[in-house]
Kinemage of the C-alpha trace (Angstrom):
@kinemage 1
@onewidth
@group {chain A} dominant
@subgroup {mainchain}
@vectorlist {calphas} color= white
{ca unk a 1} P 109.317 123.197 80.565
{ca unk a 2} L 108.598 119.577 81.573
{ca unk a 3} L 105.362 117.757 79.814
{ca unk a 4} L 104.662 114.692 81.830
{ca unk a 5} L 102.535 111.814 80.643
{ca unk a 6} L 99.478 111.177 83.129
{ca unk a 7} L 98.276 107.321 83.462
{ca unk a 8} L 95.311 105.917 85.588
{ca unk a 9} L 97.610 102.255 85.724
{ca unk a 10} L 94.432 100.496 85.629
{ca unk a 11} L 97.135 97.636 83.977
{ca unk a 12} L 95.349 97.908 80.727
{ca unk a 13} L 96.928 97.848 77.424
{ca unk a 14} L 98.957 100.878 77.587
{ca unk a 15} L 100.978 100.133 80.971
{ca unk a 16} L 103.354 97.469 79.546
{ca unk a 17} L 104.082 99.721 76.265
{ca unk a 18} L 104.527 103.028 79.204
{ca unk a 19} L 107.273 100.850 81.324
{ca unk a 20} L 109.360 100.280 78.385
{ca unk a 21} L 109.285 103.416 77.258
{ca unk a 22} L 111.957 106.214 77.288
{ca unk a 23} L 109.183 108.462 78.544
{ca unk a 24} L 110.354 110.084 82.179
{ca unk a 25} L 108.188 112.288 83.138
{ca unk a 26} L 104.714 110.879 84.460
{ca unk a 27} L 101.237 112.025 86.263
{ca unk a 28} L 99.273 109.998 88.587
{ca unk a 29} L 96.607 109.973 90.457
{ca unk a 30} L 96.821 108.979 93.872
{ca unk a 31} L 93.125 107.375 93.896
{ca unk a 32} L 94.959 105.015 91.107
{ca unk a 33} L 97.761 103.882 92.624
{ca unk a 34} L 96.112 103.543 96.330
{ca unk a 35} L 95.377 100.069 96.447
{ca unk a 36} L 99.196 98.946 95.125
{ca unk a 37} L 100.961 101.893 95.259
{ca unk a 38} L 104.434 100.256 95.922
{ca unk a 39} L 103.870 97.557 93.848
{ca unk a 40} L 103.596 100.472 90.746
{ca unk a 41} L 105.623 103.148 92.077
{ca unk a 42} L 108.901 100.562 92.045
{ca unk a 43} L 108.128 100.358 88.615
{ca unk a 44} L 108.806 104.153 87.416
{ca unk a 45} L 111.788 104.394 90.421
{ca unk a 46} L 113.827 106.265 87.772
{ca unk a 47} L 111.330 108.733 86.218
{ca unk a 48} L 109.646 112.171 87.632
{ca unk a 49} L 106.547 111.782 88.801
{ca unk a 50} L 103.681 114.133 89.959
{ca unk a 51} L 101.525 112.812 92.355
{ca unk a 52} L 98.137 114.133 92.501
{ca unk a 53} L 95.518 113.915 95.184
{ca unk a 54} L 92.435 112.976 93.646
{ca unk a 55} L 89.927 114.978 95.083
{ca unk a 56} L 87.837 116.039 92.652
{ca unk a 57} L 87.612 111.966 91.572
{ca unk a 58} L 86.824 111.198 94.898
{ca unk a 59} L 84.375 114.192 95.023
{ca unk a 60} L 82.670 113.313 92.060
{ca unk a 61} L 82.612 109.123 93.112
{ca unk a 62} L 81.635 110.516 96.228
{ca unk a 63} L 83.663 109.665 98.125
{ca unk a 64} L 86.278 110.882 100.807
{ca unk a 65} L 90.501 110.935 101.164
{ca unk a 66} L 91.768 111.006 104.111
{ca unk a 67} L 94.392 113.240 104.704
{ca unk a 68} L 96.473 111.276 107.152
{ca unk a 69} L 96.419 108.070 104.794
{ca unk a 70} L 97.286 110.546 101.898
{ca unk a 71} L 100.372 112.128 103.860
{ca unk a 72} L 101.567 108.752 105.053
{ca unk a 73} L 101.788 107.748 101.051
{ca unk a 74} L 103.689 110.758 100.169
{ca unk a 75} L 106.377 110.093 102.825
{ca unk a 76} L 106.572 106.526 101.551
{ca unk a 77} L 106.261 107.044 98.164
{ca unk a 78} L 109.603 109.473 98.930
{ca unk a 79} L 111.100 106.829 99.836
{ca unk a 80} L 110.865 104.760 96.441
{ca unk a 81} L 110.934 107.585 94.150
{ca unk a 82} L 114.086 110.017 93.974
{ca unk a 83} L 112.166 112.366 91.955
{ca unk a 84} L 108.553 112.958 92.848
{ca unk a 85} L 106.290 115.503 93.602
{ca unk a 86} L 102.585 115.737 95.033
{ca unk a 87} L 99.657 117.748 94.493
{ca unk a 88} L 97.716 119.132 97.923
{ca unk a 89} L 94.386 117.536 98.970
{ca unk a 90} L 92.191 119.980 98.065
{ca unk a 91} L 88.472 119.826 99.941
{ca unk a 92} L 85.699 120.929 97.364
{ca unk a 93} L 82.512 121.874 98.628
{ca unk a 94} L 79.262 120.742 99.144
{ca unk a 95} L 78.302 117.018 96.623
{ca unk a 96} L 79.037 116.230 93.023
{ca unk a 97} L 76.256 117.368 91.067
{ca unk a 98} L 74.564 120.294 92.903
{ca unk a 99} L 75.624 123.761 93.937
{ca unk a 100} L 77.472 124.147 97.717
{ca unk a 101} L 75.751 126.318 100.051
{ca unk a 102} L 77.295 129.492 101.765
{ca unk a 103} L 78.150 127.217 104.837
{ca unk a 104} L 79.893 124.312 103.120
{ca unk a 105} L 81.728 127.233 101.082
């Protein structure tokens, strides 16, 4: 069984002390490594990482993924990272905060 460490790498106090770890095996989100996603993936090159869509964040900030933008980051992200896997985009229902009806179901 592999554990793997997740980390929003917001840059706060924790990220330095996570790089120069030994720890390998790491969780992201991909609505927290969007915006400099190269930039942070270079940085765990040699570690296994799990990628995972976001989509209940973004359904609960209410806001949307899109899937080709999201597909396009996988096959980059590939690229950088020997060892990494990603989590599907899932589509939830209805808005954050109320019940969806039988048509957004």
């Amino acid at each position: 069984m592999r554990l793997h460490l997740a980390d929003n790498l917001s840059r706060g106090i924790y990220y330095e002390k996570l790089i120069k770890s030994d720890y390998h095996n790491l969780l992201f989100s991909y609505l927290g490594v969007a915006s400099d996603w190269e930039n942070i993936l270079k940085s765990y090159h040699n570690c296994n990482v799990i990628i995972d869509s976001g989509a209940y964040s973004a359904w609960t900030q209410k806001t949307k993924i899109s899937r080709n933008a999201y597909l396009n980051f996988c096959k980059s992200a590939r690229k950088i990272i020997k060892n990494i896997y990603f989590v599907n985009l899932d589509v939830i229902p209805g808005d954050y905060g109320r019940k969806p009806t039988k048509d957004e179901i």
